[in-house]
C-alpha positions in Angstrom: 29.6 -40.6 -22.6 27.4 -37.7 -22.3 28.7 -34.3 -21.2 28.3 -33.3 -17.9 29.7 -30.0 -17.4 26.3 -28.2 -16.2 25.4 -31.5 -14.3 26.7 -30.2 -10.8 25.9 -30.8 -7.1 22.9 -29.7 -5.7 23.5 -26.1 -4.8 24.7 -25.4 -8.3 21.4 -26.7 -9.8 19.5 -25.0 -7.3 20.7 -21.4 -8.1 20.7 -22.4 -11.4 16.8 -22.9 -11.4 17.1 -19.8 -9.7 19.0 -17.6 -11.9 17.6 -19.3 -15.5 14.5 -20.8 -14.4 14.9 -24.1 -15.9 17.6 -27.2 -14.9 20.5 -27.6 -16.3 19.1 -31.0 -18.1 16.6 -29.0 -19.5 18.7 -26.3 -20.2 21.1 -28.2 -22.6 18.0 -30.3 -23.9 16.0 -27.1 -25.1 18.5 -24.2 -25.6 21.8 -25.4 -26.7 21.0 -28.3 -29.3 18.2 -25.5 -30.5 19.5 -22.2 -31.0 15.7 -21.1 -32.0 14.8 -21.2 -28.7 17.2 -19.1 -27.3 15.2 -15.8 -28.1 11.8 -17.5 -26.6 14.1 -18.1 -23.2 15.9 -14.7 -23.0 12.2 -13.2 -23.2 11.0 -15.4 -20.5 13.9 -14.4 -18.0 13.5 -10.5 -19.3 10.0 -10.6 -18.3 10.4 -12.5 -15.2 13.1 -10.0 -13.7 10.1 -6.8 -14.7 7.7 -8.6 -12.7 10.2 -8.7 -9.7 11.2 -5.5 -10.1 7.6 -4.0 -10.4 7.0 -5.5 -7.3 10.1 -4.5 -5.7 8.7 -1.0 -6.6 5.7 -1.7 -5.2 6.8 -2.9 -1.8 9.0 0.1 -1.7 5.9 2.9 -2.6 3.6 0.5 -0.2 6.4 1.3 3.1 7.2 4.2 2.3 3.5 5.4 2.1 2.9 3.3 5.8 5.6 5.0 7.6 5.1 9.0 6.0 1.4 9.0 7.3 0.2 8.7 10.2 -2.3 5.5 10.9 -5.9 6.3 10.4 -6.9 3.1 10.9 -7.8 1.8 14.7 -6.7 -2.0 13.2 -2.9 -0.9 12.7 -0.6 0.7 14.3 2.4 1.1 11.6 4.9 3.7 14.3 4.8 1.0 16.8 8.7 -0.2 16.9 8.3 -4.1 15.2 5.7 -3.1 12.4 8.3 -0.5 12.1 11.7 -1.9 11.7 9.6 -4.4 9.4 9.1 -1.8 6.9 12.2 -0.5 7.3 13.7 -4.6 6.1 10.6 -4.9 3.4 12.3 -1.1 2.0 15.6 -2.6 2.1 15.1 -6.0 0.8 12.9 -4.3 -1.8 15.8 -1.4 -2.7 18.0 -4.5 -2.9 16.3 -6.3 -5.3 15.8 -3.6 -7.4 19.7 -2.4 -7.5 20.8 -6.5 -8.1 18.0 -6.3 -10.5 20.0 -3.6 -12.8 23.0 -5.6 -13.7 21.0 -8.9 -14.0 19.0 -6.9 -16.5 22.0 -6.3 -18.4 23.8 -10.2 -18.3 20.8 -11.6 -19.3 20.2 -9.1 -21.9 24.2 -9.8 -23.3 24.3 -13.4 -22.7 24.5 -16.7 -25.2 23.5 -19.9 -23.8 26.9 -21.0 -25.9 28.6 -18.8 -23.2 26.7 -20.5 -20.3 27.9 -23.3 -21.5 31.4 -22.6 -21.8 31.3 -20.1 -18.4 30.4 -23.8 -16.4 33.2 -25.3 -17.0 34.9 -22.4 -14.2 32.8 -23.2 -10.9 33.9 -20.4 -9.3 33.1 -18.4 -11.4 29.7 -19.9 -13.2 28.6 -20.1 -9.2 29.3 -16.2 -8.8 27.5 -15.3 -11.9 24.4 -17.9 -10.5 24.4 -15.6 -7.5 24.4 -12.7 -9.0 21.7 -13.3 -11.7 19.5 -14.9 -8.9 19.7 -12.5 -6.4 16.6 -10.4 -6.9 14.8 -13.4 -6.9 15.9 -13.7 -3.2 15.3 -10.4 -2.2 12.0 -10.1 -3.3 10.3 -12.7 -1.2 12.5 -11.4 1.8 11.0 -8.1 1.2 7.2 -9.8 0.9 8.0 -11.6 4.1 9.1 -8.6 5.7 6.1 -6.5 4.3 3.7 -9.4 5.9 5.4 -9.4 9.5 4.9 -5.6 9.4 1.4 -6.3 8.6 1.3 -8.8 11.4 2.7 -7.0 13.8 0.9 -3.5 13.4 -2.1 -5.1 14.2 -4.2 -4.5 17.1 -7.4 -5.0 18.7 -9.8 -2.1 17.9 -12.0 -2.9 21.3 -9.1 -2.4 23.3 -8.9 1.6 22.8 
């Protein structure tokens, strides 16, 4: 019988994908019977977690630029109260995903995929570590989100004024 310790219900896979970026069937097919690989993966997920906190940066420069200086633009109106507390949640979510970033930089920098392996056999914990290492993948798409409504929402009709 084949193991089946990372073959879990549904909201373990899911923040698996999350956290590694592959399934757990994949996982043990390409990473654990090949210990080659395991370098190639790290780098993936290292790279992965830059790109999300570049643009965690970014969001964060892009609100706090919106909300320092005064509209010029007759399209948007960024003082307006929703366009306002939008950028306020994009800066947050943002400033979120870069501080979960830090120490999900630093368990996917010291991790084994022998240790993954061994860590899923504790749900509790395994599912806490999941969460943890996929949390700036959450909070970067909240802050997007929130950076788009803001967007939305500071808009106005130029023939109106």
């Amino acid at each position: 019988m084949e193991d089946q310790h990372l073959m879990a219900p549904v909201r373990f896979q899911a923040f698996f994908v999350l956290a590694f970026g592959v399934t757990p069937t994949r996982f043990e097919q390409e990473i654990l019977t090949n210990p080659g690989n395991e370098s190639h993966w790290k780098n993936i997920l290292l790279v992965r977690l830059m790109l999300l906190v570049f643009g965690s940066g970014t969001v964060m420069v892009t609100t706090v630029v919106l909300t320092t200086r005064q509209s010029g633009s007759p399209v948007a109106d960024w003082m307006q109260p929703a366009p306002f507390r939008a950028l306020v949640a994009a800066f947050t979510f943002a400033l979120c995903g870069l501080v979960t970033a830090m120490p999900t930089f630093t368990i996917l920098r010291n991790v084994k995929a022998a240790t993954i392996r061994e860590l899923s056999y504790r749900r509790g914990l395994f599912m806490l570590c999941l969460v943890v290492i996929s949390l700036p993948t959450f909070f970067m798409p909240a802050a997007m989100i929130a950076l788009g409504s803001a967007v939305l929402a500071g808009h106005r009709d130029p023939t109106t004024r």
